[in-house]
C-alpha positions in Angstrom: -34.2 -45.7 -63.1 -33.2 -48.5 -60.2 -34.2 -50.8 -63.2 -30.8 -50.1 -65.5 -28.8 -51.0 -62.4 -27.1 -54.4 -61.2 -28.1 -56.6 -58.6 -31.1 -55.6 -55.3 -32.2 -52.2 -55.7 -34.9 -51.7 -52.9 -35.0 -52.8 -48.9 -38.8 -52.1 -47.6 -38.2 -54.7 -45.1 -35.3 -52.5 -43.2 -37.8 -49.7 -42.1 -38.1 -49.8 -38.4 -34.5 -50.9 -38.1 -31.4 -49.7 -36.7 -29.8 -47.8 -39.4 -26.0 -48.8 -39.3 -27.4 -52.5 -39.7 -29.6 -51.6 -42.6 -26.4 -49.6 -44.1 -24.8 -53.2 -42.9 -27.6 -55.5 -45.2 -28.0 -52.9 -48.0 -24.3 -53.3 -49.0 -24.1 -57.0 -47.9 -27.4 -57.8 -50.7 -25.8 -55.6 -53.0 -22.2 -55.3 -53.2 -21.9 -52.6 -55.9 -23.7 -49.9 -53.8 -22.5 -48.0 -50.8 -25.3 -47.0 -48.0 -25.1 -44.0 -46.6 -26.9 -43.1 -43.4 -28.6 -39.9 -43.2 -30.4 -38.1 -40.7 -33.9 -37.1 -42.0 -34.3 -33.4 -43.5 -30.8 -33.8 -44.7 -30.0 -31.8 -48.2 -28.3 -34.3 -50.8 -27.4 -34.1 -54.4 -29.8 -34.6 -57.1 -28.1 -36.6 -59.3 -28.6 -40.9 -59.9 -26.2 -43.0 -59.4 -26.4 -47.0 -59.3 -23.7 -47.2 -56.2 -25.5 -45.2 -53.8 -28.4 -46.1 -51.4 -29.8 -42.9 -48.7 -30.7 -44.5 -45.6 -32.5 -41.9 -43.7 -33.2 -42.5 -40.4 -34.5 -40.3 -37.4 -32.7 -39.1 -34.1 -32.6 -42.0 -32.7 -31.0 -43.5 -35.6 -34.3 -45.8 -36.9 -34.8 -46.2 -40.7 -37.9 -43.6 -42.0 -38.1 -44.3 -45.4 -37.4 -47.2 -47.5 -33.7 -47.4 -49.0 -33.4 -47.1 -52.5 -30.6 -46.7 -55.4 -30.7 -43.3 -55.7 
């Protein structure tokens, strides 16, 4: 579905990374997205949209899984 959107649409390089500076980069390569950090386990909606990217990241605030449009 990340196809039918504009512009960057997946960041496997931020894992391992602080997750406010891969929020920081995810908006930065891709202006019409907003990056929203997430704690792992978190419950989120189901529904795709091209202007949103999960960043999950774990207790200490590290990036888990690779931020996609979601």
């Amino acid at each position: 579905m990340a196809s039918e959107c504009e512009g960057k649409s997946s960041w496997p390089e931020l894992v391992g990374k602080d997750g406010q500076a891969a929020a920081a980069t995810v908006e930065k390569e891709n202006p019409n997205v907003n990056a929203i950090v997430l704690l792992e386990g978190t419950r989120t909606t189901k529904d795709f949209r091209c202007d949103r990217v999960w960043v999950w990241v774990d207790k200490d605030g590290i990036v888990v899984r690779t931020p996609i449009i979601t």
